[in-house]
C-alpha positions, 0 to 999 in steps of 0.5 A: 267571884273575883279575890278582892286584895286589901292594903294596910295603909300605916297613914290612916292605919286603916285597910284600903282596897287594892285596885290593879290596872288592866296593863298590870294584870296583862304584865302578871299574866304574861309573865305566869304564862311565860314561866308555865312555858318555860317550866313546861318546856324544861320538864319536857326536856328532863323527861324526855332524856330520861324517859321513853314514851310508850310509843318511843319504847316500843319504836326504840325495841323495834330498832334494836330488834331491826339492827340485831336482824340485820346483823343476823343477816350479815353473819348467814351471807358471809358463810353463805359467800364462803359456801359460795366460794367453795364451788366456785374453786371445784368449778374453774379448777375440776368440773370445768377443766374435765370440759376443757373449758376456761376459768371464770375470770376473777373480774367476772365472777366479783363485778362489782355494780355501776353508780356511786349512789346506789345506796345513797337511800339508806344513809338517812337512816340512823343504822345506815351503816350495818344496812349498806354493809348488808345489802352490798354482801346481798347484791354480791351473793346475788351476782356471784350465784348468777355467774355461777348458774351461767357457768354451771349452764355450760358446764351442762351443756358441755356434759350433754355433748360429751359423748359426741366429744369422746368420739371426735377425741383423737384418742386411738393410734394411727396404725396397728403396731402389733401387726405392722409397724413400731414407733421411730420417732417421738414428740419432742427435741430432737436432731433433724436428719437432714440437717443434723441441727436440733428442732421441734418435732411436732409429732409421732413417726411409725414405720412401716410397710409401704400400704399399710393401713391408715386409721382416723384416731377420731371422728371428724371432717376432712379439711385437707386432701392432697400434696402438702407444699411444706415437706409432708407429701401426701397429707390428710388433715382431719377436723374433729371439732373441740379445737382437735385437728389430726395430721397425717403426712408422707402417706404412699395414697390418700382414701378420701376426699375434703369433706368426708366425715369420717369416724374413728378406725376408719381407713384414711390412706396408706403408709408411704414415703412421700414428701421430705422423708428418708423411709417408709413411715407416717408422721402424725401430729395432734394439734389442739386450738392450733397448736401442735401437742403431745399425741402421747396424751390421748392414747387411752382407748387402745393401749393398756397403762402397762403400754402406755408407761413403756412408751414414755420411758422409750420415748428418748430411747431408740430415736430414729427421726425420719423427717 
């Protein structure tokens, strides 16, 4: 039942009911219900600012656990990269080089990924930036051991060839300096006989005499048999593959025929003087990706240390050039 309200009326001095019209109890009762709103509204805020829900507690934890886990994450990649990086270093400057085989480029082994927005899905997240910090260490690390198992692929693949490799290697001399011959002239500067100017000389010369045995220093194919049209006389050129190729120059005959495999020790010719020569002598010159180099460098498999240490001090010593 309804509370009825009374009014004193000082006039009549009498009590009279207090009737109230449906637009004010309309009024009244909006304005009730818009202050309860607003109340509610207000405490809401209060509570919410310095209060968490059970749900919001929880979620929040969960955050904080997330952020603190990716954090975690990121430390482990960075000695992950540093361990990385180490066998990166033994890899282009030991295991690669005993193969002879380039470097890994820098710009190989850190490319990057293509696309401006490859983590455009991460930034709507309130950690966004500890995310994307992690996940481009993650795609990095990803890369970087992809381009190191390729190169460690090669690098096996060239191990497994390495028997073949050491046979083909021009790693003997050409001729028995015990029982014929002796160095006359060695790699490097020197005066030309037959012009007294100072030029390169590609090679090694050991004299001779005329028909002394010729030996292939590794294994390999014949490219070239016959009179050289540039002052070598009668050349041989050996392909032993890996970038090796041997010469063999003013030989007296030639013992085999472009084509021919050969293996090391194996007779090629005799010594001559054929060609832009002033005597009996075999020039010989070891030449790698094209480009002549030191045969003192490969003398490994018939010489002792000992022999090997005298040869390159008598290398400016008793220079006798002969072509």
């Amino acid at each position: 039942m309804a509370k009825i309200k009374y009014r004193f009326d000082p006039h009549t001095l009498t009590y009279q009911k207090v009737n109230k019209s449906i637009n004010r109890k309309l009024r009244q009762g909006l304005i009730y219900f818009g202050v309860t709103i607003v109340a509610a509204v207000v405490f809401n805020i209060i509570f919410t600012k310095y209060y968490n829900t059970p749900k919001e507690h929880t979620l929040k934890s969960e955050n904080e656990e997330l952020v603190f886990k990716y954090k975690m994450l990121s430390d482990k990649l960075d000695e992950v990269e540093r361990k990385l990086n180490n066998i990166e270093q033994r890899d282009d400057n030991l295991y690669r080089p005993i193969f002879e085989m380039e470097p890994i480029p820098s710009q190989v082994r850190e490319a990057g990924f293509g696309g401006t927005n490859r983590y455009d899905e991460l930034r709507k997240y309130s950690n966004s930036e500890v995310m994307i910090s992690t996940t481009k260490k993650l795609d990095k690390v990803e890369n970087e051991l992809y381009i190191q198992s390729k190169s460690f692929d090669s690098v096996i693949k060239e191990a497994r060839n390495k028997e073949k490799m050491i046979a083909r290697i021009p790693a003997i001399q050409p001729i028995s300096l015990k029982d014929y011959g002796r160095i006359s002239d060695y790699y490097g500067r020197r005066r030309d006989p037959f012009t007294g100017k100072i030029r390169m000389h590609h090679g090694m010369d050991f004299t001779g005499p005329i028909g002394t045995d010729i030996y292939a220093t590794g294994k390999g194919v014949i490219e070239g048999a016959g009179y050289s049209a540039y002052g070598y006389g009668k050349e041989v050129l050996i392909n032993h593959g890996y970038g090796f190729k041997t010469v063999y120059a003013h030989l007296h005959q030639i013992d085999v025929e472009k084509g021919d495999t050969v293996s090391r020790g194996e007779v090629i010719g005799a010594l001559g003087n054929s060609g832009r020569s002033t005597g009996p002598h075999l020039h010989y010159e070891v030449r790698k990706n094209g480009r002549p180099v030191n045969p003192f460098y490969y003398y490994f498999d018939d010489i002792s240390a000992e022999q090997y240490d005298k040869m390159i001090a008598a290398a400016e010593e008793n220079r006798r050039p002969m072509d």
